[in-house]
N, C-alpha and C positions, 0 to 999 in steps of 0.2 A: 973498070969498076965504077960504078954510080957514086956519088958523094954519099948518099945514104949508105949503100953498104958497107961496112967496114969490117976486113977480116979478124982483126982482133978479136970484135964481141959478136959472135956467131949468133947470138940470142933478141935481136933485134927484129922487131916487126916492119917486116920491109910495105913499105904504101906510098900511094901518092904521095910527090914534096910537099903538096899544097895540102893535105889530109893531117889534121890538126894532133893526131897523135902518133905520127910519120917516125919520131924520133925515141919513143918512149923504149926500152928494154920492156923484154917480155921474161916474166921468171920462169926459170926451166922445171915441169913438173919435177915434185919431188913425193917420196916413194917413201912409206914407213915398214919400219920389219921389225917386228917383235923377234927378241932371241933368248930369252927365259920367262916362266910362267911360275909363279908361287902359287903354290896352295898349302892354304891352313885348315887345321881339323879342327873341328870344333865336336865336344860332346853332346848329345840329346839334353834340353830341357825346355821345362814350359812357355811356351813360346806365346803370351796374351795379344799379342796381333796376327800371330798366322794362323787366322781361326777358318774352320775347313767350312768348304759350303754345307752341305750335308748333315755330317754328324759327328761326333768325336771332338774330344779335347784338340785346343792347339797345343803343336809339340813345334820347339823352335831350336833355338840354338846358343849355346852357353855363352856368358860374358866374356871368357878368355878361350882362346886356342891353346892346345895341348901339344901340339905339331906342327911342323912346317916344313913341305917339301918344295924342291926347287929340280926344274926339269930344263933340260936345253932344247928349245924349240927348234933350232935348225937340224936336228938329228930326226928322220922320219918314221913315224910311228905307223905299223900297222893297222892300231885298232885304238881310238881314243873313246873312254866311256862319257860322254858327254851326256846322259837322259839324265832328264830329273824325274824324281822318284815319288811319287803321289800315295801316301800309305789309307789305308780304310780304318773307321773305328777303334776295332782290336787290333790293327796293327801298331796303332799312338798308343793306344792304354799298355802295350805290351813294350814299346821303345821306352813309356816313362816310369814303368818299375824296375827295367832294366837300370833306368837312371837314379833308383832307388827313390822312388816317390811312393807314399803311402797311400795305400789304394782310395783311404779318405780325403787327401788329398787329390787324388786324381777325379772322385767322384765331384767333388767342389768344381774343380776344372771344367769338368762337364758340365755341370749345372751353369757355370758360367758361361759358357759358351752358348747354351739354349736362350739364356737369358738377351745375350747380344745380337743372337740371330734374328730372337723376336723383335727385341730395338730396333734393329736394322728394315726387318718388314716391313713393322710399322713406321718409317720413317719413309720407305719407299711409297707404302701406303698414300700417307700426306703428302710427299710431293707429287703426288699423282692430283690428290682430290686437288690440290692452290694448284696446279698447270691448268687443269679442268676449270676450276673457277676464275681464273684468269682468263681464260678462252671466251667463257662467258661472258667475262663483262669488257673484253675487247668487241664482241660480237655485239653487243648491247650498246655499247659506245660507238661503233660504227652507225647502227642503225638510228641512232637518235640523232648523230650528226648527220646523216641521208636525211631524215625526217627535216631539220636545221636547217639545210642546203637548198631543199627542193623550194619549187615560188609556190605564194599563197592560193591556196586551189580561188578559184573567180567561182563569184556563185553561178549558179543556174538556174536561170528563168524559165521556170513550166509553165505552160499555160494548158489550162484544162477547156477541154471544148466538149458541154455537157450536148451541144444539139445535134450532134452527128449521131445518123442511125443509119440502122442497117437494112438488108432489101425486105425485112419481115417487121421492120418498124420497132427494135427493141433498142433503149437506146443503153448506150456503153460510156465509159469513162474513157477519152485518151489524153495522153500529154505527150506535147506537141513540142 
């Protein structure tokens, strides 16, 4: 057996003596396993941040849980319902009078929501136009600095030779 190797600690990275991290232990992967899962229930209620793309009130989730289940993950399950469930319009208006919310209130809800959606456009809106303006006056900035950069044009010496004519005798301007 090599001086490096050493039966004791199996977990050694065996290398060259002269290989400067010849002696270091290597940690032995290690492996995680979940073996219970909690779920809490929570009631329907107005939910002012999970507001839907589209249309409808936001419907969210109460401040307290009502329930709490606890399952043993190492026991295997068939069929686990994991989707998340995306409701339409009258599907929240009908989850939040279930929740007992007055339909006045629910109408608020919505109006709030239209209100924020349009916030939000327009807020997309403007950061579109300052990206775009921005573009521009990098573009603008470039071009003045090329303009900056470049050497001073040297004039140019025309010289006009008015006695040159042609085989019919008419005479022309050239520069020369």
């Amino acid at each position: 057996m090599s001086p490096m190797q050493d039966s004791s600690s199996p977990c050694l990275e065996f290398a060259s003596p002269t290989h400067v991290e010849a002696l270091f232990e290597v940690d032995a992967p290690r492996v995680v396993q979940f073996t219970t899962a909690t779920t809490f229930l929570f009631n329907v209620a107005y939910g002012g941040s999970a507001l839907p793309k589209e249309s409808g009130p936001p419907v969210g989730m109460a401040i307290t849980h009502f329930d709490v289940h606890e399952e043993d993950l190492r026991v295997p399950r068939s069929h686990r319902g994991c989707r998340v469930r995306k409701f339409n319009h009258l599907e929240r208006i009908a989850l939040l009078k279930r929740a007992e919310y007055h339909v006045q209130e629910i109408a608020a809800f919505c109006m709030d929501a239209i209100d924020v959606r349009k916030s939000r456009a327009n807020t997309l809106k403007e950061l579109a136009a300052e990206k775009k303006e921005l573009r521009k006056r990098k573009r603008m900035a470039a071009a003045t600095d090329a303009i900056d950069a470049a050497p001073s044009p040297t004039k140019i010496q025309k010289r006009v030779d008015w006695s040159a004519a042609d085989e019919d005798g008419a005479t022309h301007l050239h520069a020369c």
